[in-house]
N, CA, C and O atoms as a Tinker XYZ file with bonds, in Angstrom:
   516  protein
     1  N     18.275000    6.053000    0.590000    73     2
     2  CA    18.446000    7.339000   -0.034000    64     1     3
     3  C     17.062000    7.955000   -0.229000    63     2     4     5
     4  O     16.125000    7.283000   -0.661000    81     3
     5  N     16.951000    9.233000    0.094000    73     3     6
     6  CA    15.845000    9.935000   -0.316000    64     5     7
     7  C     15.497000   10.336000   -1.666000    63     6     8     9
     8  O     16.250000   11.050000   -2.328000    81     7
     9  N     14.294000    9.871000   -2.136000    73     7    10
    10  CA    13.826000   10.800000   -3.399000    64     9    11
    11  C     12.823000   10.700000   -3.519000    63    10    12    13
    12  O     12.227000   10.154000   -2.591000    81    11
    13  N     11.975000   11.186000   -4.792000    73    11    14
    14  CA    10.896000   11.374000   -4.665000    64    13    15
    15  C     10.890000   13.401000   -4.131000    63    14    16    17
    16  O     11.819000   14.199000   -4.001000    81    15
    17  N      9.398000   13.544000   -3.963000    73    15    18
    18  CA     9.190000   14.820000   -3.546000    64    17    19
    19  C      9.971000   15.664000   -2.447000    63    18    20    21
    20  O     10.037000   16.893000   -2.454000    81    19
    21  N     10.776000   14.505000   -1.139000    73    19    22
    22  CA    10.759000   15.369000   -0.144000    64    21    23
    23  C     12.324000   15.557000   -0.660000    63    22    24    25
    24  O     12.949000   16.516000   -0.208000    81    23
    25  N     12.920000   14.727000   -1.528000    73    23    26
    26  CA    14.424000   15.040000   -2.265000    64    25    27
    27  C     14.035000   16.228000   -3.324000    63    26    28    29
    28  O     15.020000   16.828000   -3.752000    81    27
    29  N     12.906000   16.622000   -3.764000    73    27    30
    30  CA    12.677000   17.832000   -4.677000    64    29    31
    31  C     13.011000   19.264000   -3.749000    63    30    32    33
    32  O     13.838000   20.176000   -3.705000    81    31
    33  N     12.051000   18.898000   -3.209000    73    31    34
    34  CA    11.786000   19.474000   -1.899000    64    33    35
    35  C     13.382000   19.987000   -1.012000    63    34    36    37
    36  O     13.390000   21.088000   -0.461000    81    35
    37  N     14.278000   19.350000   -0.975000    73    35    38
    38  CA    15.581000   19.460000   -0.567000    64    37    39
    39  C     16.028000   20.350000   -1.876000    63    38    40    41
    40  O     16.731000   21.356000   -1.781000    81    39
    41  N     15.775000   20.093000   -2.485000    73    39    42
    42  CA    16.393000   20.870000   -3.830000    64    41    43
    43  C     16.417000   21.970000   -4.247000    63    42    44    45
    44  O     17.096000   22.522000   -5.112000    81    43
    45  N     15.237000   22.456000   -3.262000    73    43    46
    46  CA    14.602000   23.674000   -3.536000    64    45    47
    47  C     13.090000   24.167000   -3.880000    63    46    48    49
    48  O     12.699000   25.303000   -3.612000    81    47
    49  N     12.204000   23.073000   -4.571000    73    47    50
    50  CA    11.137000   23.103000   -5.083000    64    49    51
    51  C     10.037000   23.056000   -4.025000    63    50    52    53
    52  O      9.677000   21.905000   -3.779000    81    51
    53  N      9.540000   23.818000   -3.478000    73    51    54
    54  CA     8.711000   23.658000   -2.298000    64    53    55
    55  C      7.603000   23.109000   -2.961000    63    54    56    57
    56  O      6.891000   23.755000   -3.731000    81    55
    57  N      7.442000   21.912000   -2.672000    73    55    58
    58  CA     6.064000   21.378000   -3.313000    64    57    59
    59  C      4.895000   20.980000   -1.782000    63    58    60    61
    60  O      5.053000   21.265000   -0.595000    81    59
    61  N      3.894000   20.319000   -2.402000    73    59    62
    62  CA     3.221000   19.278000   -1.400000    64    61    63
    63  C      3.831000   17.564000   -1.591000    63    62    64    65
    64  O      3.858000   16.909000   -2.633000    81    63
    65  N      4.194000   17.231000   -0.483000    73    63    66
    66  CA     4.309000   15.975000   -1.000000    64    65    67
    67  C      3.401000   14.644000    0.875000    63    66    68    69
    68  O      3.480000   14.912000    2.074000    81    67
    69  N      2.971000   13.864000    0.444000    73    67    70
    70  CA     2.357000   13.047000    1.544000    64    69    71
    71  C      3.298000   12.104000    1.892000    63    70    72    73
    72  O      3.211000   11.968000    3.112000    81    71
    73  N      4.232000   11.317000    1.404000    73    71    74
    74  CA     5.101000   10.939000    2.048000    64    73    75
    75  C      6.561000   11.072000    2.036000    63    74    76    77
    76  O      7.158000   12.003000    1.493000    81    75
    77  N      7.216000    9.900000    2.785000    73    75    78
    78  CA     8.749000   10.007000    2.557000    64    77    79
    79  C      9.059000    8.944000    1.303000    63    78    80    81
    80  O      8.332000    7.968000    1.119000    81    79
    81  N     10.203000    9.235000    0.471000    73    79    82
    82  CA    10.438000    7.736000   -0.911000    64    81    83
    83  C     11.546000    7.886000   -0.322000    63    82    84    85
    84  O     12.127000    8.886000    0.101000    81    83
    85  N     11.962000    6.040000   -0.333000    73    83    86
    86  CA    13.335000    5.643000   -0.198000    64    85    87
    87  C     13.690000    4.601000   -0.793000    63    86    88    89
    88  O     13.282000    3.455000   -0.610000    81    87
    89  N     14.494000    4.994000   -1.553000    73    87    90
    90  CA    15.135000    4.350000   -2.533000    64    89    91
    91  C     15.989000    3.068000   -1.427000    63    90    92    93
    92  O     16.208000    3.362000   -0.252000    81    91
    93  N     16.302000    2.020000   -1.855000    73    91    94
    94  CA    17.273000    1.090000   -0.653000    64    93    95
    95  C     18.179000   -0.074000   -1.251000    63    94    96    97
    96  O     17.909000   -0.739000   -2.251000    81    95
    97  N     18.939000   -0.154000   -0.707000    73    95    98
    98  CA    19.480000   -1.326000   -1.446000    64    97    99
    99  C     18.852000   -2.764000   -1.250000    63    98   100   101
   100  O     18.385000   -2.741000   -0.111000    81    99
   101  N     18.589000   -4.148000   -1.879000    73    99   102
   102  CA    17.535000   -5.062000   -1.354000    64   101   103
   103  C     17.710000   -5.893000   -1.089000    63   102   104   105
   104  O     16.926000   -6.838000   -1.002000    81   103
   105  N     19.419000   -5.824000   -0.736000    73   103   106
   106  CA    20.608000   -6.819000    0.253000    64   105   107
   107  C     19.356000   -7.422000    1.049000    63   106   108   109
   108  O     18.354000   -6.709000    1.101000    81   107
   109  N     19.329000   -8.584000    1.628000    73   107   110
   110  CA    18.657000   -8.921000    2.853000    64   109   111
   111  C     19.096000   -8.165000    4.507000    63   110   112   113
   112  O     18.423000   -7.951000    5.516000    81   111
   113  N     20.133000   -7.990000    4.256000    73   111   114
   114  CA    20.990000   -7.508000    5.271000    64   113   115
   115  C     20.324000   -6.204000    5.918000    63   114   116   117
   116  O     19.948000   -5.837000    7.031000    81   115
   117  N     20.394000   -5.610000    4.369000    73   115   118
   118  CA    20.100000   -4.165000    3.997000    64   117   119
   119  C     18.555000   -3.620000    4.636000    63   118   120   121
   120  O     18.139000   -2.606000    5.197000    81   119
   121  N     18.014000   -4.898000    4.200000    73   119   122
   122  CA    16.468000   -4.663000    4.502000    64   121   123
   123  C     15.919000   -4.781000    5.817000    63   122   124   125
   124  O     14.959000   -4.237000    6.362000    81   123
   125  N     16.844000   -5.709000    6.232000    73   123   126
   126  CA    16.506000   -6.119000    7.994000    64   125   127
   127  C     16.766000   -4.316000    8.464000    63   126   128   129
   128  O     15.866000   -3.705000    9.040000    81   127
   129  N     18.120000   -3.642000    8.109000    73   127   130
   130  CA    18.463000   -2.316000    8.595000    64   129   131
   131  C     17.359000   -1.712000    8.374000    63   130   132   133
   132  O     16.906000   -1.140000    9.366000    81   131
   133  N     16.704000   -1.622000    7.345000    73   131   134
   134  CA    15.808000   -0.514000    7.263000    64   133   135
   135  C     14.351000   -0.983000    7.867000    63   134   136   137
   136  O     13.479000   -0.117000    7.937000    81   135
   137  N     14.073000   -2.223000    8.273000    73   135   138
   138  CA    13.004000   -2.506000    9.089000    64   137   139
   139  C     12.895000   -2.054000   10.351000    63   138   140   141
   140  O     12.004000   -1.462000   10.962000    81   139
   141  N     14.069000   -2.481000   10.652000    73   139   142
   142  CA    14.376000   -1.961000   12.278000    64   141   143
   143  C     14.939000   -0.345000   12.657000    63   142   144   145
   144  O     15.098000    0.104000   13.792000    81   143
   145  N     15.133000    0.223000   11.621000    73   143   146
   146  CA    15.102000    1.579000   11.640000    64   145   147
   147  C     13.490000    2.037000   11.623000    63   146   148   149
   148  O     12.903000    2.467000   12.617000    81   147
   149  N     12.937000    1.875000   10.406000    73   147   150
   150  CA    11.705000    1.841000   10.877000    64   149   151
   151  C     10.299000    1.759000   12.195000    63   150   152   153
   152  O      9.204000    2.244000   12.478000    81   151
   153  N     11.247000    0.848000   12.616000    73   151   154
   154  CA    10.407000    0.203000   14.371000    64   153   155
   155  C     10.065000    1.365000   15.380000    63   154   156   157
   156  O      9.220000    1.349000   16.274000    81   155
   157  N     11.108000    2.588000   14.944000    73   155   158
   158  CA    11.306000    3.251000   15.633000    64   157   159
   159  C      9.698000    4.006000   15.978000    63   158   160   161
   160  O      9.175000    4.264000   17.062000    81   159
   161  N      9.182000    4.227000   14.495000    73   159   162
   162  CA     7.849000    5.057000   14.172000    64   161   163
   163  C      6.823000    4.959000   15.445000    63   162   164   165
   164  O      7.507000    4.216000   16.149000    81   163
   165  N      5.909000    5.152000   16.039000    73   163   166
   166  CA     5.297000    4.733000   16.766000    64   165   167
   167  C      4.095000    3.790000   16.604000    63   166   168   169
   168  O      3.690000    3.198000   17.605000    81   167
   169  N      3.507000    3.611000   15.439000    73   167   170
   170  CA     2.611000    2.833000   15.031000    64   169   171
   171  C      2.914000    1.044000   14.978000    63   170   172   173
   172  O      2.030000    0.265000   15.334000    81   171
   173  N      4.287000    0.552000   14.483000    73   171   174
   174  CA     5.161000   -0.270000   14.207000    64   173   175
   175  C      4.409000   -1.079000   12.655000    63   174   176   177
   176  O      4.514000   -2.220000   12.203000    81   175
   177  N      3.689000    0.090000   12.209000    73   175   178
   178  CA     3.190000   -0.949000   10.736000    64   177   179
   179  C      3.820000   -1.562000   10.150000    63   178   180   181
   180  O      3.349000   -2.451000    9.440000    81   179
   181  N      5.933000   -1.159000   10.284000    73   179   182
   182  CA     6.642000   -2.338000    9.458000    64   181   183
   183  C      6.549000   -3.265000    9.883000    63   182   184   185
   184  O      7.589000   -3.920000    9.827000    81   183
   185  N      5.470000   -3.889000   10.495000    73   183   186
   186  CA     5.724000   -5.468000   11.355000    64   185   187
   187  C      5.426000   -5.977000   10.153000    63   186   188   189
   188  O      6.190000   -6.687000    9.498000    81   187
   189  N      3.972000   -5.529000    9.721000    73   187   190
   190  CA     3.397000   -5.867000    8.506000    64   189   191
   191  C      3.967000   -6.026000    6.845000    63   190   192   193
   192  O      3.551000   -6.446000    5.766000    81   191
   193  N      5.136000   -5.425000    7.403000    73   191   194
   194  CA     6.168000   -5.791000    6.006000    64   193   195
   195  C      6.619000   -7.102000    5.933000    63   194   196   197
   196  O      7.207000   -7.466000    6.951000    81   195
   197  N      6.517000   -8.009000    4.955000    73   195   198
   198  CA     6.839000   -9.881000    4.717000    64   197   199
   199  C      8.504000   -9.125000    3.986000    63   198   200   201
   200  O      8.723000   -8.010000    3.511000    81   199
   201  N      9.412000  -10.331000    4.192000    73   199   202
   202  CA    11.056000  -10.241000    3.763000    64   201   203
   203  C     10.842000   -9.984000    2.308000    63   202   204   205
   204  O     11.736000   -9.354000    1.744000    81   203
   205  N      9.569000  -10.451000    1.438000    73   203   206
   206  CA     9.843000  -11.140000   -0.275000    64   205   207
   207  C      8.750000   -9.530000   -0.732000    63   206   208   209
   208  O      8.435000   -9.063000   -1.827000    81   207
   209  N      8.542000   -9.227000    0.239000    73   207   210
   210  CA     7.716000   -7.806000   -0.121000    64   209   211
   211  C      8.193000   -6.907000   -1.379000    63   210   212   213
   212  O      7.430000   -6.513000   -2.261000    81   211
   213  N      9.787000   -6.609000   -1.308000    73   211   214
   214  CA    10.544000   -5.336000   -1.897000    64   213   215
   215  C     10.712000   -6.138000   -3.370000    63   214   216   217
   216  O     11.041000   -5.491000   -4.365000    81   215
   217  N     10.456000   -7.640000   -3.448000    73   215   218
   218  CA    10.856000   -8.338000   -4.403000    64   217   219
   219  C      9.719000   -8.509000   -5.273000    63   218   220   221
   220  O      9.940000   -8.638000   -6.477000    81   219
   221  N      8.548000   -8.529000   -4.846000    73   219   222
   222  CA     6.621000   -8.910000   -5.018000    64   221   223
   223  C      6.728000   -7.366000   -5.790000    63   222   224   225
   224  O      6.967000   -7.198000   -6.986000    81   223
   225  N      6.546000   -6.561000   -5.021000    73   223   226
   226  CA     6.199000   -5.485000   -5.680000    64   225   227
   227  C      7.128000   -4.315000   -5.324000    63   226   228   229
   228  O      8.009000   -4.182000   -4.474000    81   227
   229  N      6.362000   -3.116000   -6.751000    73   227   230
   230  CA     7.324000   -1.982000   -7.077000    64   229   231
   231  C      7.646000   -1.017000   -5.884000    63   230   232   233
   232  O      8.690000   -0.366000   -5.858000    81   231
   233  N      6.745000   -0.962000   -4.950000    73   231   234
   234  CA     6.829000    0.215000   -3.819000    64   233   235
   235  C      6.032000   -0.527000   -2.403000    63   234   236   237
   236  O      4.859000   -0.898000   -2.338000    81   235
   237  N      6.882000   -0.582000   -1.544000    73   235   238
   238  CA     6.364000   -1.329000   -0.377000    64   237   239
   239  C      5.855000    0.332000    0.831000    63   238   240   241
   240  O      6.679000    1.141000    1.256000    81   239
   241  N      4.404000    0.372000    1.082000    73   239   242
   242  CA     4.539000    0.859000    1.549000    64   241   243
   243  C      4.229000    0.977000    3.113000    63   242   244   245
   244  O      3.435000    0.244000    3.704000    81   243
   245  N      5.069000    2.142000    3.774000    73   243   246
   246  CA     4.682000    1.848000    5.756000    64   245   247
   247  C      3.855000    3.019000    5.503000    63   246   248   249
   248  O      4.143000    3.883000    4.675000    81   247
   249  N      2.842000    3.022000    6.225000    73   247   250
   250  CA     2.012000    4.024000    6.882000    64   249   251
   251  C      1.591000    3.745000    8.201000    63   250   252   253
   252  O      0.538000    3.243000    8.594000    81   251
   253  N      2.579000    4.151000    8.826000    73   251   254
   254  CA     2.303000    4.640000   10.599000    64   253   255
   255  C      2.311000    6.102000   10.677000    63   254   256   257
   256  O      1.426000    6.426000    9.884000    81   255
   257  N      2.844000    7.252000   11.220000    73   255   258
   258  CA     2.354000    8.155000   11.583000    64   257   259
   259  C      2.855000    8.740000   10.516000    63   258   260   261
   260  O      2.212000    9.699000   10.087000    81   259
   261  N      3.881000    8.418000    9.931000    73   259   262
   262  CA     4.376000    9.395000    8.244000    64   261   263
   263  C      4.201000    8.331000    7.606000    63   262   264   265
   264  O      4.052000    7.266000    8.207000    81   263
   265  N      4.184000    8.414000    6.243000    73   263   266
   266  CA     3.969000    7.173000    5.299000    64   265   267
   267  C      5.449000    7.359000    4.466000    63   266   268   269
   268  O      5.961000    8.342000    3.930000    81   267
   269  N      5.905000    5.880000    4.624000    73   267   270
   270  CA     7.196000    5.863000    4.231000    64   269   271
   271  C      7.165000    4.694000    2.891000    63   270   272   273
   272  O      6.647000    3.584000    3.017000    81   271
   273  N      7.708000    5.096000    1.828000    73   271   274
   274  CA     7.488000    4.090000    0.222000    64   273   275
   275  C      8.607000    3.259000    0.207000    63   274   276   277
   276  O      9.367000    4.226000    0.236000    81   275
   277  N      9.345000    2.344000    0.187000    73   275   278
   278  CA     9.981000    1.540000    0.030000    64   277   279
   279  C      9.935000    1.414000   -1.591000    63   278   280   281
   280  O      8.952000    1.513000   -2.326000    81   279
   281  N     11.375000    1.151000   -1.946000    73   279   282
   282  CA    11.711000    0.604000   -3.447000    64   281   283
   283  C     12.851000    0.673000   -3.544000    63   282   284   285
   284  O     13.610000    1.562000   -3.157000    81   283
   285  N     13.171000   -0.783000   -4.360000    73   283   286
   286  CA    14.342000   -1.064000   -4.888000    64   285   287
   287  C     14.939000   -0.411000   -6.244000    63   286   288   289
   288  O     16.116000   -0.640000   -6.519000    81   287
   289  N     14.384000    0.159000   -6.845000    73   287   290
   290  CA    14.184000    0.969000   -7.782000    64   289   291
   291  C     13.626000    2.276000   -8.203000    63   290   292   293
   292  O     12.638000    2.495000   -7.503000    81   291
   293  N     13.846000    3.300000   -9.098000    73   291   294
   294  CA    12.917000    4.089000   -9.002000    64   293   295
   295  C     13.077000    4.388000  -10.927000    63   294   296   297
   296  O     14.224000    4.050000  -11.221000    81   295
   297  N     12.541000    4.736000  -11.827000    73   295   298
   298  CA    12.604000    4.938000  -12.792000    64   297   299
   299  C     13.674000    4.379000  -13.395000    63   298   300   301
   300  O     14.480000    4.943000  -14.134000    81   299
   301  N     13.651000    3.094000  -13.005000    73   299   302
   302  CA    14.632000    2.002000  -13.635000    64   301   303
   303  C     15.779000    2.258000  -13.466000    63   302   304   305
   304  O     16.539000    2.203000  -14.433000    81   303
   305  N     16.282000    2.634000  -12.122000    73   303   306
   306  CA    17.819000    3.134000  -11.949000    64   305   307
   307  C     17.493000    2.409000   -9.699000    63   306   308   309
   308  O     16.713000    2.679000   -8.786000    81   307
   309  N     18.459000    1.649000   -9.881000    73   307   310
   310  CA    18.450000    0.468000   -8.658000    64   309   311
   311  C     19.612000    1.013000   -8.045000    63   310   312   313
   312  O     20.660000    1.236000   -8.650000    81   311
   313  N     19.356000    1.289000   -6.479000    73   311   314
   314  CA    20.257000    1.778000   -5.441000    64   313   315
   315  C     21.873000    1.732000   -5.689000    63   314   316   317
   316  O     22.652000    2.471000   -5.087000    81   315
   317  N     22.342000    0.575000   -6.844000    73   315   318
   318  CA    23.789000    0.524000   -6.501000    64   317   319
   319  C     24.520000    1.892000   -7.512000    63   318   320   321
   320  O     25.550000    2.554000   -7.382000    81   319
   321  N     23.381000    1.887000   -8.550000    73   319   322
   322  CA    23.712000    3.344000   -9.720000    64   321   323
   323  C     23.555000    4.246000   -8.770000    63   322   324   325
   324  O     24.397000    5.127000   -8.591000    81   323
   325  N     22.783000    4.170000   -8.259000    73   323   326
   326  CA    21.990000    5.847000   -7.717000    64   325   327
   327  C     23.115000    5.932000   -6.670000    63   326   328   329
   328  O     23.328000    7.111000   -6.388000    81   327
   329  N     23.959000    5.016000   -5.955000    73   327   330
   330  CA    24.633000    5.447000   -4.898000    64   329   331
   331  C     25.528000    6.363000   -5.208000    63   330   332   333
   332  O     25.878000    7.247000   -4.427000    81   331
   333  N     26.031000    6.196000   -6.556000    73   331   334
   334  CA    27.195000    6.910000   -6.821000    64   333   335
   335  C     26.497000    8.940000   -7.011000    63   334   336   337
   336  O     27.204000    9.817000   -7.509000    81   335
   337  N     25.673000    9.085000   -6.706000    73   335   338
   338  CA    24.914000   10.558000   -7.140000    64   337   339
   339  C     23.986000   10.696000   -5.803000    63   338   340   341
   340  O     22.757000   10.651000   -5.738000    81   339
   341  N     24.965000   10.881000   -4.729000    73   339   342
   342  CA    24.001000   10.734000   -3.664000    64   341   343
   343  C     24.289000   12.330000   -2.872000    63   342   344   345
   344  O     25.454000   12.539000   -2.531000    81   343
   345  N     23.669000   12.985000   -2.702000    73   343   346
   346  CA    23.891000   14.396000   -1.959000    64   345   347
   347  C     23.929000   14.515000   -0.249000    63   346   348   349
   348  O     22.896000   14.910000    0.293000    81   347
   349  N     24.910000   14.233000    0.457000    73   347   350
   350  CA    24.610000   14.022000    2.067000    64   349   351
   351  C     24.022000   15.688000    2.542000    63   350   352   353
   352  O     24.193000   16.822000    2.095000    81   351
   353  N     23.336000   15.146000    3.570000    73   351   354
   354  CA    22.259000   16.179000    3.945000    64   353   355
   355  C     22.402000   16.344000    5.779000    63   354   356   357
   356  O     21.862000   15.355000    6.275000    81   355
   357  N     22.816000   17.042000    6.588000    73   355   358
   358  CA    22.677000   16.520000    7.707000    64   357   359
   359  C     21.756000   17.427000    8.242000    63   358   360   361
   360  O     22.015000   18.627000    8.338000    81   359
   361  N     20.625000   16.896000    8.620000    73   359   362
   362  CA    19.772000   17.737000    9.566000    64   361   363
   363  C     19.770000   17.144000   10.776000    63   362   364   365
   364  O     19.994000   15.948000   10.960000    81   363
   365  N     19.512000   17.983000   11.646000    73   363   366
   366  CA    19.561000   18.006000   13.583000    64   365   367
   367  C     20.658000   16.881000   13.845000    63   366   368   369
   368  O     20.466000   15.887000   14.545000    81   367
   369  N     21.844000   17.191000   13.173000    73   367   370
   370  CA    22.979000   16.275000   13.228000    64   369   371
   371  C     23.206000   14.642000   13.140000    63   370   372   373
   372  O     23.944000   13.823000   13.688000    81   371
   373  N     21.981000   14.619000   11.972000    73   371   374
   374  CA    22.411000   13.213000   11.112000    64   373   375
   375  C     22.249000   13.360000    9.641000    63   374   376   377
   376  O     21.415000   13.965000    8.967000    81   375
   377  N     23.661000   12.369000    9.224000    73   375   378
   378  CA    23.776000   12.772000    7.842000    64   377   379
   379  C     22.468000   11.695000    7.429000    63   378   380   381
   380  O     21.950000   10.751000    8.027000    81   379
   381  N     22.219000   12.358000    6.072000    73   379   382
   382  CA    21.096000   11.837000    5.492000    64   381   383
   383  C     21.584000   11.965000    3.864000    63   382   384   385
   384  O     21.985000   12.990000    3.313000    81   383
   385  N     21.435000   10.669000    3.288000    73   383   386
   386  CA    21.619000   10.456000    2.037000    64   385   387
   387  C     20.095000   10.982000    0.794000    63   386   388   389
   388  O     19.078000   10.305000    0.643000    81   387
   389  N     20.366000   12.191000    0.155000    73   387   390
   390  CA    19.397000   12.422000   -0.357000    64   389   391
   391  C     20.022000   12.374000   -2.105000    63   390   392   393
   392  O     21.199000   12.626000   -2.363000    81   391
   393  N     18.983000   12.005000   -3.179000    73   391   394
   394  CA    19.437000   12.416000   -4.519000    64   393   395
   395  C     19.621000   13.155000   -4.898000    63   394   396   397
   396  O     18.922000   14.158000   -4.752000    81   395
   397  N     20.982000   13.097000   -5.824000    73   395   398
   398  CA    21.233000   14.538000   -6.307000    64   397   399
   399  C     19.979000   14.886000   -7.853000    63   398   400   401
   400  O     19.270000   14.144000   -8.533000    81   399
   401  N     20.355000   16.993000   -7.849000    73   399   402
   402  CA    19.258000   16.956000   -9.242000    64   401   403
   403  C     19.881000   16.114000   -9.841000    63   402   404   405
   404  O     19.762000   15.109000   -9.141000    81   403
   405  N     20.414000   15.894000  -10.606000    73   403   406
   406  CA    20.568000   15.162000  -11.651000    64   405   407
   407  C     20.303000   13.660000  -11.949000    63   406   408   409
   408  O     20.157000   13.079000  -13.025000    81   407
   409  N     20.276000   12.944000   -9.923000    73   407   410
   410  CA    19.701000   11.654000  -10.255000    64   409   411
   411  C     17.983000   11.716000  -10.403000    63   410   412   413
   412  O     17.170000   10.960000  -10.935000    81   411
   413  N     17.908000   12.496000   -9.953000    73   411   414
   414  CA    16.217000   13.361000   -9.897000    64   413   415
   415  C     16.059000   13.396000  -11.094000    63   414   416   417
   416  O     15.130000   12.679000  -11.467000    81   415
   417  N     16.768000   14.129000  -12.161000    73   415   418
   418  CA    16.345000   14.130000  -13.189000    64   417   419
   419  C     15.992000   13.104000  -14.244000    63   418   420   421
   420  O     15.101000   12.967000  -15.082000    81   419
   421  N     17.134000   12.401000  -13.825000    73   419   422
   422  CA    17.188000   10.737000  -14.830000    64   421   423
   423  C     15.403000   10.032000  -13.865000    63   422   424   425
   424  O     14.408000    9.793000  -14.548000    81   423
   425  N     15.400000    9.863000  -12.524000    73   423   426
   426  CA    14.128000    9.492000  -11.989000    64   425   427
   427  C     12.802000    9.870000  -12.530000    63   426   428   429
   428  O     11.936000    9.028000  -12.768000    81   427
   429  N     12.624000   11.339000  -12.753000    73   427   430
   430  CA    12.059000   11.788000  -12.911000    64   429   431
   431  C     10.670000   11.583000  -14.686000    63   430   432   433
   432  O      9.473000   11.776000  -14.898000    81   431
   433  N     11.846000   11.119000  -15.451000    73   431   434
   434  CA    11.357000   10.870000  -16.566000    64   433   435
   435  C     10.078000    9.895000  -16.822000    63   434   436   437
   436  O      9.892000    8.902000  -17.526000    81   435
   437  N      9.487000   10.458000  -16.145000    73   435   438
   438  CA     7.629000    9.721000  -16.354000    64   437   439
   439  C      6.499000   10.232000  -16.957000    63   438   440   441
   440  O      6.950000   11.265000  -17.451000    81   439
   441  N      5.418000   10.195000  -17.222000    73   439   442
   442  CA     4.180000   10.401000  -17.430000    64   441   443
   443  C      3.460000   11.328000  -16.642000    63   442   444   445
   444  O      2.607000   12.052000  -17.155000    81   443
   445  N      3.785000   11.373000  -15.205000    73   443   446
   446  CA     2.854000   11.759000  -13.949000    64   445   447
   447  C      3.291000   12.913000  -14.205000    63   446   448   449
   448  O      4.386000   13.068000  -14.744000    81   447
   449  N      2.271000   14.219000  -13.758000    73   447   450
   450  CA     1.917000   15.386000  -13.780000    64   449   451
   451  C      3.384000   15.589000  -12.771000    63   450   452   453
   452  O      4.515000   15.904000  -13.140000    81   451
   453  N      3.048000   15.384000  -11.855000    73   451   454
   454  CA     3.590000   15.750000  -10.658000    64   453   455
   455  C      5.855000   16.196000  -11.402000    63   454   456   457
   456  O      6.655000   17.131000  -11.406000    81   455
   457  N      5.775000   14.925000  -11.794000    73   455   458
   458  CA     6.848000   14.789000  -12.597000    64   457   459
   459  C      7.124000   15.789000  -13.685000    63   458   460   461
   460  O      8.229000   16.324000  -13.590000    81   459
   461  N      6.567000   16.068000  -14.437000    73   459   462
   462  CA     6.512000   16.872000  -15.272000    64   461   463
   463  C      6.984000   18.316000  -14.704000    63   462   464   465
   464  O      7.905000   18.919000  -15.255000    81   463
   465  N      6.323000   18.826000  -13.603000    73   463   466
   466  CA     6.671000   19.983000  -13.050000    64   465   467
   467  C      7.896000   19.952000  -12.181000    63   466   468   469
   468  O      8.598000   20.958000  -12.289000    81   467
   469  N      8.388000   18.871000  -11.197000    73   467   470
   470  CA     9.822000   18.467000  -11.075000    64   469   471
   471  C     10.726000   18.945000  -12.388000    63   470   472   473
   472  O     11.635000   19.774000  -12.333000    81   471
   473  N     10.336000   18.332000  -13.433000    73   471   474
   474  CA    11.399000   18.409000  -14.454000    64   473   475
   475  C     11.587000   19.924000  -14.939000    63   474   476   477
   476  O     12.474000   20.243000  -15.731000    81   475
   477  N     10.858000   20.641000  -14.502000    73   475   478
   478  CA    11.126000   22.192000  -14.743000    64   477   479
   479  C     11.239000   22.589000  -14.296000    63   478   480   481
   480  O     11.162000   23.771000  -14.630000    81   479
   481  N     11.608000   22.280000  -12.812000    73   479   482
   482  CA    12.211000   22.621000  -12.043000    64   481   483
   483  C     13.573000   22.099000  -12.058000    63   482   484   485
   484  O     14.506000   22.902000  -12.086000    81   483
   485  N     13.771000   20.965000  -12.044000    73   483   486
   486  CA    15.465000   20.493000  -12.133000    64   485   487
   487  C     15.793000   20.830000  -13.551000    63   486   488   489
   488  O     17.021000   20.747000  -13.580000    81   487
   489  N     15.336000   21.198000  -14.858000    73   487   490
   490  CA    15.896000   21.235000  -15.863000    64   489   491
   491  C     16.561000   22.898000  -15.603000    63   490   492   493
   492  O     17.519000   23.181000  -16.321000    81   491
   493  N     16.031000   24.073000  -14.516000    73   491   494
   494  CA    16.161000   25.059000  -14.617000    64   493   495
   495  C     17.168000   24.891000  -13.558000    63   494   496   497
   496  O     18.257000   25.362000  -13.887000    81   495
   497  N     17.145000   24.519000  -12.735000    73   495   498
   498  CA    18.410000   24.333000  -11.798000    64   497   499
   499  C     19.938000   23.774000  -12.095000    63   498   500   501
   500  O     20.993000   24.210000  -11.634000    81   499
   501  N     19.754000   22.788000  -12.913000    73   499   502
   502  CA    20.996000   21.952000  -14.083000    64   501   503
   503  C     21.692000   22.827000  -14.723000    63   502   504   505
   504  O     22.903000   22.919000  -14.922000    81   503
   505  N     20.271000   23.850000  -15.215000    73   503   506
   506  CA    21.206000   24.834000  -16.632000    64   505   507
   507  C     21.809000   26.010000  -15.623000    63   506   508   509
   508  O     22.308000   27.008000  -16.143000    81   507
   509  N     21.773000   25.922000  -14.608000    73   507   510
   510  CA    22.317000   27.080000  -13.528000    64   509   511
   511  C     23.676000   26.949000  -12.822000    63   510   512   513
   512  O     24.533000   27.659000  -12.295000    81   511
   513  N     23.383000   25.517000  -13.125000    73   511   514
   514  CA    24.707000   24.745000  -12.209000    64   513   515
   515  C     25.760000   24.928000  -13.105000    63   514   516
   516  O     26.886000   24.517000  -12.826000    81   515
């Protein structure tokens, strides 16, 4: 699932953002899928991803030609919550699982600047909805 900036960004909020966040489930199963989806990139930096990676730490990240964040989590809310608030997105005819505002919003609740201005943005979009 997408979130992070380029799910703001879907939302409406034209920001800057440097990479892609994906939220994932951390099934083993799950993870092999998203490695080998990955492969695709041209660089193949997920080689460099170890299986116990998503488990070691908070944000695994690929940087081949886009930089892609890996996490099992994101503001203490883990892929199987977040599935249920998922917004499908299809661009150039593939659906794409992105967060909805409102899981954005619960995500969102941090410290970081960046965040802060998200949240006034989704708090103004919520009260619209």
């Amino acid at each position: 699932m997408v979130i992070g900036g380029m799910a703001i960004i879907q939302q409406g909020f034209v920001r800057a953002t440097e990479d892609i966040d994906l939220l994932i489930d951390a099934l083993p199963e799950n993870q092999d899928r998203v490695r080998q989806a990955l492969l695709e990139l041209p660089d193949g930096a997920v080689k460099e991803m170890k299986p116990k990676d998503l488990e070691t730490y908070l944000v695994v990240r690929v940087a081949d030609e886009i930089v892609v964040d890996l996490m099992k989590s994101a503001g203490g809310i883990e892929f199987k919550e977040a599935s249920r608030d998922i917004e499908w997105v299809a661009i150039h005819g593939v659906n794409i699982p992105f967060a909805s505002a409102q899981l954005l919003w619960r995500m969102k609740q941090t410290v970081r600047e960046k965040d802060a201005l998200d949240r006034v943005f989704l708090k103004e979009k919520l009260r619209k909805a």
